[in-house]
N, C-alpha and C positions, 0 to 999 in steps of 0.2 A: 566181552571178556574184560577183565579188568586184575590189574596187579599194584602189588604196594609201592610208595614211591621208593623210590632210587634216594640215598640217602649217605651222603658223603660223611666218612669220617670228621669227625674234630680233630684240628689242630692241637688244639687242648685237652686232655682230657682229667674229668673230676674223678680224682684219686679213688674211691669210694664206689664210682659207678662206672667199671670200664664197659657196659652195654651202650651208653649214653650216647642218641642216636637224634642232634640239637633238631628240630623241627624246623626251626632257619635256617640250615643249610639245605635241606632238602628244599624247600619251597623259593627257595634262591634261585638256585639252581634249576630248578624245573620252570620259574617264572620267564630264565634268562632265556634258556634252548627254546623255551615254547615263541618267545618273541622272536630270537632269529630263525626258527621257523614260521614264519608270521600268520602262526596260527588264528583259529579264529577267537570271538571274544567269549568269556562267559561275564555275566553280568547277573550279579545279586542283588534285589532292592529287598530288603528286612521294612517290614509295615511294621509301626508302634501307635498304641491308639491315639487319638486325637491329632490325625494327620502327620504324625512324625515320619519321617524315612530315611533310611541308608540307602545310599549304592555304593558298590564294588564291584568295578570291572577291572580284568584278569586278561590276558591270551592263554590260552590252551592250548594241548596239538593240535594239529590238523589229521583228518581221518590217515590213514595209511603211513603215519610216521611213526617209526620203531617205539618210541615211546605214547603213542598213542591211549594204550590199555591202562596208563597210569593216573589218565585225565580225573575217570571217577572217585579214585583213592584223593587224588587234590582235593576237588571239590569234596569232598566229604572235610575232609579236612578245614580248609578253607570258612564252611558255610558254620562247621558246627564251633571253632573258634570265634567267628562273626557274631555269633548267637549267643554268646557269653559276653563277648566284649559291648555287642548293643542291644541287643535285646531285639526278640519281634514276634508277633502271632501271627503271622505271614511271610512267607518268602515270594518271591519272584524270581523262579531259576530262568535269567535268558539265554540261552545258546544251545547248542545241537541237542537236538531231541533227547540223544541218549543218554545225556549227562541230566537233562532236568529230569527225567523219570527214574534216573537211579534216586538223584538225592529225594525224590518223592517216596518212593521207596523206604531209603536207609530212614529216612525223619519219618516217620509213619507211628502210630499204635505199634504194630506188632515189629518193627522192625529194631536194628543193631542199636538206634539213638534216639527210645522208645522213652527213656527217663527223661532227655531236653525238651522231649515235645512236649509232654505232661506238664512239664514245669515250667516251659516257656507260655504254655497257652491256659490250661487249666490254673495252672497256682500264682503265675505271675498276671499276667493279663484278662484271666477271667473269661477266655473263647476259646473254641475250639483252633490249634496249631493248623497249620497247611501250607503243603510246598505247590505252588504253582508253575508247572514249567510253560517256559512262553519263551516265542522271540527275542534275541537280544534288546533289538529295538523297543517293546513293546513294555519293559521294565520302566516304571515311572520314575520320574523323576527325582533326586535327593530332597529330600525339606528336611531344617536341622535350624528351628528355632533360635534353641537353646537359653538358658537362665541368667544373666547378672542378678548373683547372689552375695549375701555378706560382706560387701564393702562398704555400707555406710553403718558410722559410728555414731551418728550425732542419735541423740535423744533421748530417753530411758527404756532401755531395752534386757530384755532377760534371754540368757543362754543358758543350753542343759545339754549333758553328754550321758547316755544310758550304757552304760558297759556292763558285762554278763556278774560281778561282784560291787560295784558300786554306781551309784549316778550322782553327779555334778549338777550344780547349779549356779548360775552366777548370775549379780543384778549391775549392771553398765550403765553408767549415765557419762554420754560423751566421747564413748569409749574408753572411760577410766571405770575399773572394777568398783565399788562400792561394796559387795558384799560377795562372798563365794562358801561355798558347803558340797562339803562330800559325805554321802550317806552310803551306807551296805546296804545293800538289800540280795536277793537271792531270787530272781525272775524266772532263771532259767526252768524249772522244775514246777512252777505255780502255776495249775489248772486252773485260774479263775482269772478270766480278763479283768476284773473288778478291780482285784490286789493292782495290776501295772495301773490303773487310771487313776484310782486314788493315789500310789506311792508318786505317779508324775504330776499332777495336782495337785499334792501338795508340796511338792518341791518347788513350782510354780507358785504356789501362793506367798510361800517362806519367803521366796526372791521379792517378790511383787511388796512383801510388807518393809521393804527398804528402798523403795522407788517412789519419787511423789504421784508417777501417773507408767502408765506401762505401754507404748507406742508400738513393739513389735516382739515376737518370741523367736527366735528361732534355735535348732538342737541338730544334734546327729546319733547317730544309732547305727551298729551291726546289723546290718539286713541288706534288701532290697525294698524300696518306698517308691507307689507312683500315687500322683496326687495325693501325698502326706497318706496314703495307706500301706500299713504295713500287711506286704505281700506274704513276703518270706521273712523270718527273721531267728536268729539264734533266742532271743528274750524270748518268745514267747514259743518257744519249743514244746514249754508243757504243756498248751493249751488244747485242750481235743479238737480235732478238724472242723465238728458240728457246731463248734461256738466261736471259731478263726472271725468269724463278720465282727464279733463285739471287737478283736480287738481291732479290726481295718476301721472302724467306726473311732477308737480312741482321737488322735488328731484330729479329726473333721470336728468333734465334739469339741474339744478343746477351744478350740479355733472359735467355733460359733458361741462359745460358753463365755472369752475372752474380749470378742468382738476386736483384733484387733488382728494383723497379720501374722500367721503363722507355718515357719516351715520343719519342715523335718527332713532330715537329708542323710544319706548313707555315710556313714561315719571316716570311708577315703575319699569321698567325694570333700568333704569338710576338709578332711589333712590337705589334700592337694589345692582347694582355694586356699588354705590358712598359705601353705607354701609359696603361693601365686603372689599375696600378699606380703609378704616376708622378703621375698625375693626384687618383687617391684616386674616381674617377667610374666607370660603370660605362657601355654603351649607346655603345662604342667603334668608329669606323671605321679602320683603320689603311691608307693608302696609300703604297706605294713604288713613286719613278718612278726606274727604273732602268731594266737594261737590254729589260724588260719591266714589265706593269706590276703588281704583286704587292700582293694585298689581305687583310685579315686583318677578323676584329670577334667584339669580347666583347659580350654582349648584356646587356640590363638587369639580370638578377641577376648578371653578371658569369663566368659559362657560354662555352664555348666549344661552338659547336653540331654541328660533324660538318661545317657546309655548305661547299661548293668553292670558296664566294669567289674564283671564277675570271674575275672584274670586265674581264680585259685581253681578253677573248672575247665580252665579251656588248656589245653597241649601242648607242651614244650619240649616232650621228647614221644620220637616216632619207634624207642627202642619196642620190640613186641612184647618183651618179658617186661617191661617197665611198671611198675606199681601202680596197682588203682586206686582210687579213692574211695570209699567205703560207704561216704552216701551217695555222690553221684553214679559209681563205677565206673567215673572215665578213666581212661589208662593213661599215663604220663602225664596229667593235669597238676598246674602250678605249684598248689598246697600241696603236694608230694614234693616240692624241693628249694619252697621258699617258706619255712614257717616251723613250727617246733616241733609238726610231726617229722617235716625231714630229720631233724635231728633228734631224735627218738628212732625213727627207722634208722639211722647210717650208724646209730649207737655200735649195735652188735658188732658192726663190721669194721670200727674202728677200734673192737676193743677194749670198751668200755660195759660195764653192767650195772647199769640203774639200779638203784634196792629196789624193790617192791613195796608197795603200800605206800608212797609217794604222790601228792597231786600234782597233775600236769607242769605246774609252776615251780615247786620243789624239784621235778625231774630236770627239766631246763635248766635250774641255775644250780644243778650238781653237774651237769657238763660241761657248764659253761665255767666253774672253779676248774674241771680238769684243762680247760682252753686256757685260764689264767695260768697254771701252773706250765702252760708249755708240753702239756701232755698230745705227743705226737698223733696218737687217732685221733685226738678233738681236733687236731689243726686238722687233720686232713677233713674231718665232715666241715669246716668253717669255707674249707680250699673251693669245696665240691661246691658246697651252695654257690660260692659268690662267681665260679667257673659254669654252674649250670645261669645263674640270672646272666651272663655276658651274654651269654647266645640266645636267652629269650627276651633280653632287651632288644636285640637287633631283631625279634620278630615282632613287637610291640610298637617298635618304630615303623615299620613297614604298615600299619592301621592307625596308628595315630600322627597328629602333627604335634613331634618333641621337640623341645627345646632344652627341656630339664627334667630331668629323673630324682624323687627325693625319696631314697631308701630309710625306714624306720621300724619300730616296734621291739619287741622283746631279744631277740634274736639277733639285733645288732647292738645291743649294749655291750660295754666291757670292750673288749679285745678284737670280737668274730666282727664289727661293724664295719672295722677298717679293714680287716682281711678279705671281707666280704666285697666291698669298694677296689678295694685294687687289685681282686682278682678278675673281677666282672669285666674294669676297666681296660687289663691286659686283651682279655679276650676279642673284646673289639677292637681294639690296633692292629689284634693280629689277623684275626678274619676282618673284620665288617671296616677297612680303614674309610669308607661314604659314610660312616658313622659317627665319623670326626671331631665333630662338634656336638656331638651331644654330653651335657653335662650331668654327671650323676655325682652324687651328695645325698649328705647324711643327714 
C-alpha cells in the first residue's frame, strides 16, 4: 500500500499560488523522522555511459512504522528528481524489495514516468532505460570524473553561442577579444541539418579569418550534449526524428574537419563556469529564467560533471492540482515557476491581460512595464516566483555541493531580479536557517 507524502505547509506563502505545496519541506521532513526512526537505507546508483555513476543514499521507514506507506511516493520522488538533475540509463534501486520493484514499475514503458524513461534512455543515451532493484550493499560504487573546462585563455581560440534567434561568435587571442559578430538566424523551425552546419561553419570560419592560427573552439547551446552530440535540443526541434543522426554527427564533424579541440557544452552549464570564473569560487549553481528554465553547476573542485542539469523538469511543488508542463507532463516541475511561462500563467490571476498576437518576448516585457509601473498583480507574480525559488533552493542544496547560486536571464531584468533575490532569500532564514551561508546573486 502506498500514500502521498505528508507535506507541511509554508511559512511563506506565494501570493499567486495558495495550493503551493514546497517539495523541500516535505522531503525534510520525512528524511528527518525516517532517521530518528533509524530506518533502513535506500541507495540509488544512476549508470551514465562510459562509466559514470551517482549515488544517493537516504533512510527510509522502517516496515511497520505509521509512515511507512509513504516510503514509495519518496522514492518516486526522489529517483525521478535525480534523473533530471544527473542523468542515467540505469538505476540501481538498493533497499527493501518493495521499494525497488515499485520504482521498476512506476519508471517502466507502460508505467506513471513512461516519458523520463523514453527520454532518459532512447533519446538521451541511445539504450534501452531500466530500474534494477538490488541490495543496498550491492549498488556500485559513485565514479564522478568530471571536466576542467574553459579556464585557459592563452592562445588563439574561437567561441560561439547558438541561441534560438541569433548566434555569436567571437575570435580570442590571449583572452583578449579581437573580433566578435552576431548573426540572426532562425533554426528553430529548419528541417535540414545541412542549414545548422553550414550557418555554424561559417560562423567558425568568419572567426577563424581574424586569427593568425586557431588552437581550440569551444561554444554553448540550449540542449542537452554528450560527447559534443546534440541529444535533445530546442535548435534543432524542426528536424525530423529519421534525420536527428545528421545533426548528433554536426560537432564530431566539426571537430575532425578543424583538427583541433573542440567542445560544445549546455549553455547553463557555460553561465555557471563563466560565474565560477567571475567569482574566483568554485561549488557554482547557475540559473537562467528565461524562456525556459536553464541550469548549469561547477562543482567544488570546479569540474563540470557530465550531469543533465535538467532542473526546469524535475519537482518543486508536491501541490496535486499544480501545473504541468506540456512537453514533459511532469506536474510541479521548475519551468512552471521559474521562467516566462510562470509568468504568463500567474498573468490572469494577477490581473493583468496580455494582448493577443504578441511574441513570447513582447508578452514578457508588457508585464514586466506593468512591474515597473508598481502595478500590484505584477508585484505579486515577481513575489511568487522569487518565494516559490526559496524553497526549491533549499531542495537543490540538499543534491548538490553549494556555495553560490547565480540567478539570471530575462525574467530578472528591471525591477522582478531583485524582488526575486530577496524574496527567495527571506525564505531561507525563515525555514532552511542550515542554509545560512548560501549565497545567491544576480
Amino acid at each position: 500500500m502506498t500514500a502521498p507524502l505528508q507535506c507541511p505547509l509554508p511559512r511563506v506563502q506565494p501570493p499567486l499560488l495558495p495550493g503551493f505545496r514546497p517539495a523541500s519541506l516535505a522531503t525534510r521532513a520525512f528524511r528527518a523522522e525516517a532517521e530518528a526512526a533509524g530506518g533502513p537505507f535506500l541507495v540509488l546508483g544512476l549508470e551514465r555511459p562510459g562509466g559514470e555513476r551517482s549515488r544517493h543514499a537516504v533512510r527510509i521507514f522502517p516496515e511497520g512504522h505509521p509512515r511507512a506507506a509513504e516510503n514509495a511516493a519518496y522514492a518516486e520522488h526522489l529517483l525521478k528528481v535525480l534523473l533530471w538533475q544527473r542523468g542515467a540509463f540505469r538505476v540501481h534501486a538498493g533497499g527493501p524489495p518493495a521499494v525497488g520493484d515499485h520504482l521498476r514499475r512506476a519508471f517502466s514503458g507502460d508505467g506513471p514516468h513512461r516519458f523520463d524513461v523514453r527520454f532518459m534512455g532512447e533519446d538521451v543515451y541511445g539504450r534501452p532505460f531500466e530500474v534494477l532493484p538490488c541490495a543496498a550493499e550491492e549498488v556500485p560504487a559513485a565514479a564522478e570524473s568530471g571536466r576542467a573546462l574553459g579556464r585557459h585563455l592563452q592562445g588563439c581560440r574561437i567561441g560561439f553561442d547558438l541561441g534560438g534567434s541569433d548566434r555569436k561568435v567571437s575570435a580570442v587571442i590571449d583572452g583578449r577579444a579581437v573580433f566578435s559578430e552576431e548573426v540572426a538566424w532562425a533554426p528553430r523551425m529548419e528541417p535540414d541539418p545541412g542549414y545548422h552546419y553550414r550557418e555554424i561553419s561559417s560562423a567558425l570560419r568568419t572567426a577563424a579569418s581574424h586569427l593568425p592560427r586557431v588552437d581550440a573552439i569551444g561554444g554553448s547551446a540550449a540542449g542537452i550534449y554528450v560527447d559534443n552530440q546534440a541529444r535533445i535540443a530546442s535548435l534543432f526541434r524542426g528536424v525530423p526524428r529519421e534525420r536527428y543522426g545528421e545533426v548528433r554527427a554536426i560537432f564530431p564533424r566539426l571537430q575532425a574537419e578543424w583538427g583541433v579541440p573542440l567542445e560544445v557544452a549546455n549553455d547553463g552549464d557555460v553561465t555557471a563556469l563563466a560565474g565560477s570564473m567571475s567569482l574566483g569560487e568554485n561549488g557554482v549553481l547557475g540559473l537562467a529564467m528565461g524562456t525556459s528554465l536553464a541550469a548549469g553547476y561547477v562543482d567544488g573542485s570546479g569540474h563540470l560533471l557530465g550531469w543533465l542539469n535538467e532542473l526546469a523538469f524535475a519537482p518543486v511543488d508536491l501541490d496535486p492540482g499544480a501545473a504541468s508542463d506540456e512537453w514533459s507532463g511532469n506536474r510541479g516541475a521548475g519551468v512552471q515557476y521559474f521562467s516566462q511561462q510562470a509568468v504568463f500563467r500567474l498573468a490572469p490571476a494577477a490581473g493583468i491581460d496580455i494582448p493577443a498576437g504578441l511574441t513570447d518576448a513582447a508578452r514578457l516585457e508588457f508585464v514586466q512595464a506593468r512591474l515597473e509601473e508598481g502595478h500590484e498583480g505584477a508585484v505579486a507574480i515577481w513575489r511568487s516566483i522569487g518565494i516559490c525559488l526559496g524553497y526549491a533552493l533549499a531542495q537543490y542544496a540538499g543534491l548538490y555541493d553549494l556555495r553560490h547560486v547565480l540567478v539570471l536571464g530575462r525574467c530578472t531584468s528591471g525591477r522582478g531580479g531583485g524582488m526575486i533575490l530577496e524574496e527567495a532569500r527571506a525564505v531561507l532564514a525563515a525555514e532552511f536557517p542550515e542554509r545560512a551561508g548560501l549565497q545567491v546573486q544576480l
